[in-house]
C-alpha positions as CSV (number, residue, x, y, z in Angstrom):
1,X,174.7,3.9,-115.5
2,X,175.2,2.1,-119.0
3,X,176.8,4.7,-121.2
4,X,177.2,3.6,-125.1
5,X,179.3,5.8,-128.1
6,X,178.0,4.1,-131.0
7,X,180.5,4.7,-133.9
8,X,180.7,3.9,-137.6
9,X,180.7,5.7,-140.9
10,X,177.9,7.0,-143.0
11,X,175.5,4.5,-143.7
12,X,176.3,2.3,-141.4
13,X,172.9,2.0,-139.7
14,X,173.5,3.6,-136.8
15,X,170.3,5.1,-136.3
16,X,168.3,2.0,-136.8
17,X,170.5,0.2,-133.8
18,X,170.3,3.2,-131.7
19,X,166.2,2.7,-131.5
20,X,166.7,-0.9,-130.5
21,X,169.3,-0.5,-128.1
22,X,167.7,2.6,-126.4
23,X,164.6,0.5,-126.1
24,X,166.3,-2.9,-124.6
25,X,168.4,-0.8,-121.9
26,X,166.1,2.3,-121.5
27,X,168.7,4.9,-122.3
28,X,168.8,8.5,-123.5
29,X,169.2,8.9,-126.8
30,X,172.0,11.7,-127.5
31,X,172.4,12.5,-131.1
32,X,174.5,16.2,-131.3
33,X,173.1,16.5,-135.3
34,X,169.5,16.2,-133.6
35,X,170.0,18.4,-130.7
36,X,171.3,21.2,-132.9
37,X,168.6,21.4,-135.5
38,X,166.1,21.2,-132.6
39,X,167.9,24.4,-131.4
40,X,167.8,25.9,-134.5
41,X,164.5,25.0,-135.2
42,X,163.6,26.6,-132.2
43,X,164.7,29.5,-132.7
44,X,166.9,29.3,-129.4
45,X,170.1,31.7,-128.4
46,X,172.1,28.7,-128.7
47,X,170.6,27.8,-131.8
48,X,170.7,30.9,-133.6
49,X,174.2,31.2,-132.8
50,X,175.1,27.7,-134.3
51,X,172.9,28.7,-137.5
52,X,174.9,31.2,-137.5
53,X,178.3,29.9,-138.1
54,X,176.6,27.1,-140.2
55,X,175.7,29.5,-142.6
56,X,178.9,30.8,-142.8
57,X,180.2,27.4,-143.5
58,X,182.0,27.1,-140.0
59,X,182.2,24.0,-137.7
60,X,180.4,24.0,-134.7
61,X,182.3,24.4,-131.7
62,X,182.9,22.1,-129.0
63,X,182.2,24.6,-126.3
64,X,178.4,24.7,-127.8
65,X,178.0,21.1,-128.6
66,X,178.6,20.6,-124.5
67,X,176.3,23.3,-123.9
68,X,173.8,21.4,-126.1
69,X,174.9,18.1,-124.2
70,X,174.5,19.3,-121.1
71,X,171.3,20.8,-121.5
72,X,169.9,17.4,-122.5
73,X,171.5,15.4,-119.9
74,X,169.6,18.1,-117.1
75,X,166.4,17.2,-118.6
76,X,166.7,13.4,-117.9
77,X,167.5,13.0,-114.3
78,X,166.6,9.7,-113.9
79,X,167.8,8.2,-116.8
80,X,169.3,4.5,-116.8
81,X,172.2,5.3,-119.0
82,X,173.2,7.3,-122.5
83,X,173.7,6.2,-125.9
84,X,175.5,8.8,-127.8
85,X,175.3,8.9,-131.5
86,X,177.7,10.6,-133.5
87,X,179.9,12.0,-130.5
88,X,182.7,12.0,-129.5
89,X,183.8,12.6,-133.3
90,X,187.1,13.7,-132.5
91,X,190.3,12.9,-130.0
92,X,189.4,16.0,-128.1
93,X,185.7,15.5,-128.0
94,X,186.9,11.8,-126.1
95,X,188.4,13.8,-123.1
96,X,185.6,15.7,-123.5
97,X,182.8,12.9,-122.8
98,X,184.9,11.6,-120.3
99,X,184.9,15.3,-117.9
100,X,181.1,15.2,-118.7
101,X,180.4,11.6,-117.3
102,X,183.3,11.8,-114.9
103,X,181.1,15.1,-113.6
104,X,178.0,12.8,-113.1
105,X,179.8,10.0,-111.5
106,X,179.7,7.7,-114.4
107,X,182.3,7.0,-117.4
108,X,181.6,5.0,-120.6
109,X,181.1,1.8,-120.9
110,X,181.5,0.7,-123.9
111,X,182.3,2.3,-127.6
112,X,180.7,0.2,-130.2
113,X,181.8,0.6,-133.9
114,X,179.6,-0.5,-136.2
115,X,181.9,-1.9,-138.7
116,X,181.2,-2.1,-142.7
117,X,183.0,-2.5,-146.1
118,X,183.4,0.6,-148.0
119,X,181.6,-0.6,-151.4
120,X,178.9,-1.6,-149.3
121,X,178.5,2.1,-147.2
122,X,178.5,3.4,-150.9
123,X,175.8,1.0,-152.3
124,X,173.5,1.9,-149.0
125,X,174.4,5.4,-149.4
126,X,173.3,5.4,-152.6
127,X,170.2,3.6,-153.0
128,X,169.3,6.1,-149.7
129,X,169.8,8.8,-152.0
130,X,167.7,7.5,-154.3
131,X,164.5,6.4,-152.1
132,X,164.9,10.9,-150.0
133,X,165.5,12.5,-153.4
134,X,168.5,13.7,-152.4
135,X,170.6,15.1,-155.2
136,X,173.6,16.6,-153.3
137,X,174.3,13.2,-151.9
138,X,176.3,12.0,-155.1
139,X,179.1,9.2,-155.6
140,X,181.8,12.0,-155.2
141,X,180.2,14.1,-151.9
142,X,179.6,10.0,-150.6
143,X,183.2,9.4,-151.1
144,X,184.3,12.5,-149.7
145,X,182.0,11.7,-146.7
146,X,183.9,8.7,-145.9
147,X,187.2,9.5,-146.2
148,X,186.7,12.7,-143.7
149,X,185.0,9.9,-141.1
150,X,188.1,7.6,-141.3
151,X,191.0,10.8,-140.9
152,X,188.8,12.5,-138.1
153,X,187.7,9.2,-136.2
154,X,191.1,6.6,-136.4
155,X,192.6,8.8,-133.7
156,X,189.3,8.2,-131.4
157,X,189.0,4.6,-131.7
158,X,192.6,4.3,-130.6
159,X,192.0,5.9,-127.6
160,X,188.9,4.0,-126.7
161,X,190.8,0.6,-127.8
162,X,193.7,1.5,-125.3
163,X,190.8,1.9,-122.8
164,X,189.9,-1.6,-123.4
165,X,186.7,-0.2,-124.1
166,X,186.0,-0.1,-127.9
167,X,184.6,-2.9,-129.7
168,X,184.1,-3.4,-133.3
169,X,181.0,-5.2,-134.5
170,X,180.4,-6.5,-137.9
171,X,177.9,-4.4,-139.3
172,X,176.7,-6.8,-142.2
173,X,173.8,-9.2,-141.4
174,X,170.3,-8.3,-140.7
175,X,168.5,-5.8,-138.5
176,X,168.6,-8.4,-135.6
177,X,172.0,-10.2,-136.3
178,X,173.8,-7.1,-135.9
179,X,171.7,-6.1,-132.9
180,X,172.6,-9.5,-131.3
181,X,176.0,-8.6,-131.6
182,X,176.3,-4.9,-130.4
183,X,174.1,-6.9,-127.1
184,X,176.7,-9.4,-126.6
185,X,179.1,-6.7,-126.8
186,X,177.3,-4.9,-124.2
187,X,177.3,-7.5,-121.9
188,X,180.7,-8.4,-122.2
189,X,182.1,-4.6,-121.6
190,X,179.3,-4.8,-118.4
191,X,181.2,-7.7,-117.2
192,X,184.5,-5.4,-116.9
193,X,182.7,-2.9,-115.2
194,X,181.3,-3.7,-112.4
195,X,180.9,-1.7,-109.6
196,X,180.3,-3.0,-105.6
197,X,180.2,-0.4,-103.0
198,X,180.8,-1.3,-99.7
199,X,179.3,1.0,-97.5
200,X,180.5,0.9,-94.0
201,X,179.6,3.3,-90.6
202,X,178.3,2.5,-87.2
203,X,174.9,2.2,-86.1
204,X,173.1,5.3,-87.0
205,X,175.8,6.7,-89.5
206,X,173.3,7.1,-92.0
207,X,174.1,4.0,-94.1
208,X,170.5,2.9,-95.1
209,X,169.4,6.3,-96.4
210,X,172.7,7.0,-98.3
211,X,173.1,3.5,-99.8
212,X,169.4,3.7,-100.8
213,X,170.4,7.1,-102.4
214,X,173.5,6.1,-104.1
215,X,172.3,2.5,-105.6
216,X,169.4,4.5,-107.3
217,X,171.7,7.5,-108.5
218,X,174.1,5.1,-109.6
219,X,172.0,2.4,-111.1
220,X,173.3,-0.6,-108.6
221,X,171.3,-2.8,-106.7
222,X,170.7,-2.4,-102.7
223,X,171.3,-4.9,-100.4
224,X,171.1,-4.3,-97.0
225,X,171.2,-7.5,-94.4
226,X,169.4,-5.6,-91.6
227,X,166.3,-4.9,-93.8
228,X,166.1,-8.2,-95.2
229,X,166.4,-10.0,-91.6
230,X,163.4,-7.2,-90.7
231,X,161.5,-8.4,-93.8
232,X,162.0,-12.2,-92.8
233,X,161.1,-11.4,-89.1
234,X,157.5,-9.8,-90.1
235,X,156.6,-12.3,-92.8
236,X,157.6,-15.4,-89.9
237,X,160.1,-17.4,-92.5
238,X,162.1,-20.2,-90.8
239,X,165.2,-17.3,-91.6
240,X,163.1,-14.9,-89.5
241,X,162.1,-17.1,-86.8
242,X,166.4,-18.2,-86.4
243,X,167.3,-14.3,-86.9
244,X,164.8,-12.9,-84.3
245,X,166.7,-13.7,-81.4
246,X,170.1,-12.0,-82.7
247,X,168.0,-9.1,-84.0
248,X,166.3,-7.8,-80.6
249,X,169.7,-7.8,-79.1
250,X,171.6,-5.8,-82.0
251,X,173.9,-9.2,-82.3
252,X,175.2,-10.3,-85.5
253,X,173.3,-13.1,-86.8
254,X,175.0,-16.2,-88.2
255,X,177.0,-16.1,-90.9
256,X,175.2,-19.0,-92.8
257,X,171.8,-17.2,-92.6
258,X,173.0,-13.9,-94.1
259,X,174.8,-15.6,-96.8
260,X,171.5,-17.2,-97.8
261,X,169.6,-14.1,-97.8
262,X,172.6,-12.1,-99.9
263,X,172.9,-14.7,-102.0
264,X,169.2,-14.6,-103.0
265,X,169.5,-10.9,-103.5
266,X,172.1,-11.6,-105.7
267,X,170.6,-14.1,-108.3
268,X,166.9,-11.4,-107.9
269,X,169.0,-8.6,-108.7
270,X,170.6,-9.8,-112.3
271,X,170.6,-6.6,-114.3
272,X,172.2,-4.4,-112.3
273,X,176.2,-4.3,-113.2
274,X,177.0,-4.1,-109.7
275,X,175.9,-3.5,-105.6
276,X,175.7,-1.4,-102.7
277,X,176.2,-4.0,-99.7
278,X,174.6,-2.1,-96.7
279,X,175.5,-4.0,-93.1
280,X,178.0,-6.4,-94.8
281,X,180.4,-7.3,-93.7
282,X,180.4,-6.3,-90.5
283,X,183.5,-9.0,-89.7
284,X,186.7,-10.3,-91.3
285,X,185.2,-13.8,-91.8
286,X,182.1,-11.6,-93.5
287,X,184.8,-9.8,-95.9
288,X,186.0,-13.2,-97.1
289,X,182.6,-14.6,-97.2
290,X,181.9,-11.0,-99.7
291,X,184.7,-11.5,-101.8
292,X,183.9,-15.8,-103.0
293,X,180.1,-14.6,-103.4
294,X,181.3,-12.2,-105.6
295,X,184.1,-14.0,-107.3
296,X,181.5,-16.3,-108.2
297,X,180.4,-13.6,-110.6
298,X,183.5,-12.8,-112.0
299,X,183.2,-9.3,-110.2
300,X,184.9,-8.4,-106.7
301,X,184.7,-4.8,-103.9
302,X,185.0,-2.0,-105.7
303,X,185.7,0.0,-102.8
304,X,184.7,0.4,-99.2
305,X,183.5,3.8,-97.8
306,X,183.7,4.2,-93.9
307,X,180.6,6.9,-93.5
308,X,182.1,8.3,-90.3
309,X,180.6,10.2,-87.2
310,X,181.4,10.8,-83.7
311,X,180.2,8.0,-81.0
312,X,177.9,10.4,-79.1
313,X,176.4,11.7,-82.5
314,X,175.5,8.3,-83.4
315,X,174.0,7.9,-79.6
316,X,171.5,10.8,-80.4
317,X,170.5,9.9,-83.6
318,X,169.5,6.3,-82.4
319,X,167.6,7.4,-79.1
320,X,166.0,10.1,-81.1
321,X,164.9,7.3,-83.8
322,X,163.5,5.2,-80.5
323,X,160.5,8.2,-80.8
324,X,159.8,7.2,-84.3
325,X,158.0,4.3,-86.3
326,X,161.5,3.3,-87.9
327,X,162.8,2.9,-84.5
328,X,164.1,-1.0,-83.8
329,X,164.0,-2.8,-81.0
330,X,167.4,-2.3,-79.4
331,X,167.2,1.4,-79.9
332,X,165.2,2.0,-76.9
333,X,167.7,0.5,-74.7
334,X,170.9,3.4,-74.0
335,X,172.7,0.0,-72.4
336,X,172.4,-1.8,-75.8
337,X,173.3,0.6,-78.0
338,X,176.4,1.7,-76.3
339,X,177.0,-2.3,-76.8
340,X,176.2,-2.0,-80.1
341,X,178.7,0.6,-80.8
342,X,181.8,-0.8,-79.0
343,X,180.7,-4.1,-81.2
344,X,180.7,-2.3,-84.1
345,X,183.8,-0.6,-83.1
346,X,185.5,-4.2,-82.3
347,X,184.3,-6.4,-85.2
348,X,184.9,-3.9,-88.4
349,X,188.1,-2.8,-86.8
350,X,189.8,-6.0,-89.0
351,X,187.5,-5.6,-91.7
352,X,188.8,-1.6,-92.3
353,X,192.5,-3.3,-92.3
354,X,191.5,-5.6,-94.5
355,X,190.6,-3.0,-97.7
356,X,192.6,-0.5,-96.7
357,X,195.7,-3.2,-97.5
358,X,194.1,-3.1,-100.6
359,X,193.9,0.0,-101.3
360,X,190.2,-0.2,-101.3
361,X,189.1,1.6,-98.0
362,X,187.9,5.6,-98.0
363,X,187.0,8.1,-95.2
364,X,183.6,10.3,-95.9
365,X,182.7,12.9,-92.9
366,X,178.7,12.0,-92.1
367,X,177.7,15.3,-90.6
368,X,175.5,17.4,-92.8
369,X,172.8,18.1,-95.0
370,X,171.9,13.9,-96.5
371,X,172.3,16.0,-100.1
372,X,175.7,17.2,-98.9
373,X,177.0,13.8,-97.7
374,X,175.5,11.8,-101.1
375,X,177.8,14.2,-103.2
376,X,180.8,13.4,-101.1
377,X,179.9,9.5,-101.5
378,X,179.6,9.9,-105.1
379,X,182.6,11.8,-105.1
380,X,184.6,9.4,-103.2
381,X,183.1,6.4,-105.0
382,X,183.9,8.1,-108.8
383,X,187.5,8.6,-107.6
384,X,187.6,5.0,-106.4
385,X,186.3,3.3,-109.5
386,X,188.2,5.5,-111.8
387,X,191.6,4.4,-110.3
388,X,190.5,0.7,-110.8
389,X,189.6,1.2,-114.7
């Protein structure tokens, strides 16, 4: 997910950037100012309570502004990302934001300030006051206004700036200069955060369904070898007429036609800020093979989950997918998939060594409910990434 704070003082233009950007990326938009008064105007428990104190010339608390958070976030499943507008205002709202995106697997990616000299905020601020009639908002209350954001916020950009995480952006220019600018910055911070999941298990673990799964909950892009080689095979490419052979036997197929098929995958795929690499690598010449494809987009393994079941579980599931329309070719054969099994046990014995020297290889039990399992992959992957932040 690409999750945005977009800071800066009153008058700033925050909330003409925040339409662009939630347009280009397809994010929610998360304004807490909005979200109450939509409470309040409709008449909810949670808004009625927040009028409340608001009349009594009380801040809201934090407590309800997650409530209010929350409750938005629940109605978006599927979203792409968040751009939140005007939170975190504080150094405790900060740890705040991060519990709530730590508790959807995510984290922020980027905090962009919109950054503008003060006799300039007051000229905008003005003239704004002018053009909505607005009488309270005089040079004084303006003033006032901007002192409070720079006390209240200084502590907040620190911590997002020791995060390597907050950039400033020059907030004088046009409309589209400045949106050029909080784009590149996007990108850049994207760069820093990529995240390729390595999901490893032996045949029938389960791997297709949960990488499917966790690439779409997590925003990455899916690449899984044995699918491609299937999708080469039926369209009778010169790749699926030289994989075929490998593929009816359960073999590993040459490196060199893998790497051509990834590769592709990889320059198709060029908006995603990282992968879930399904069936590769499946050998220690594979891992090395993995880590220059991906060091040739500044990027590297993130971390490589070993999706683990018993032998004879993984012997049932396969013969009882022989009595399906998934089944493959080699899964009607008990002698090749006990072959398969012991090759999968051989080859990706070095491959296991090789992450877990770097720290980089994690244990997730298989058996269960696929809901069950996903949360313990997201789980394991959240801890992962976090570590390597």
């Amino acid at each position: 997910m690409l999750n945005i704070a977009l800071f800066g003082p009153p008058g700033a233009g925050k909330g003409t950037q925040s339409k662009k950007l939630i347009e280009k990326y397809n994010l929610t938009y998360i304004a807490t100012g909005d979200l109450l008064r939509k409470e309040i105007a409709e008449g909810t428990d949670l808004g009625m309570e927040a009028k409340a104190l608001i009349e009594k010339g009380r801040l809201v608390p934090d407590d309800m502004i997650v409530q209010l958070i929350e409750r938005h976030i629940s109605t978006e499943p599927e979203t792409k990302g968040i751009l939140f507008d005007g939170f975190p205002r504080t150094y405790i709202q900060a740890y705040i934001l991060e519990g709530l995106l730590m508790r959807m697997g995510s984290q922020l990616t980027a905090m962009l300030s919109l950054e503008v000299p003060r006799d300039i905020l007051v000229s905008r601020m003005l003239e704004r006051s002018q053009k909505e009639g607005r009488s309270d908002d005089t040079l004084e209350v303006i003033e006032y206004r901007l002192l409070e954001y720079e006390t209240k916020t200084t502590p907040v950009i620190d911590f997002y700036r020791d995060k390597n995480i907050f950039y400033p952006i020059n907030g004088v220019g046009t409309v589209d200069e400045i949106f050029e600018r909080l784009c590149s910055a996007i990108e850049d911070a994207l760069t820093k955060h990529w995240m390729n999941v390595v999901l490893l298990g032996a045949p029938g673990s389960g791997k297709g369904t949960q990488g499917k799964i966790i690439a779409e909950r997590l925003g990455l892009g899916y690449i899984s070898t044995g699918s491609l080689l299937r999708k080469e095979i039926k369209e009778g490419t010169e790749i699926g007429q030289r994989a075929l052979p490998y593929m009816e036997k359960g073999e590993i197929v040459p490196d060199e036609i893998a790497v051509r098929l990834i590769e592709r995958e990889l320059q198709k795929q060029k908006t995603v800020r990282g992968f879930v690499f399904k069936g590769f690598p499946r050998t220690i010449v594979q891992a090395y093979i993995l880590d220059g494809l991906l060091k040739k987009m500044n990027s590297g393994v993130s971390v490589a989950i070993d999706l683990k079941i018993p032998s004879l579980e993984s012997f049932k599931r396969l013969t009882q997918r022989a009595k399906t329309d998934r089944a493959r070719t080699y899964d009607k054969d008990p002698e090749l998939i006990i072959n398969r099994l012991e090759e999968y046990d051989q080859k990706t014995s070095l491959v296991k060594s090789y992450y877990k020297k770097q720290n980089k290889y994690i244990k997730v039990d298989g058996i269960g409910p696929v809901d069950v399992i996903t949360e313990r992959l997201l789980e394991a992957i959240s801890q992962a990434f976090r570590m390597r932040l």
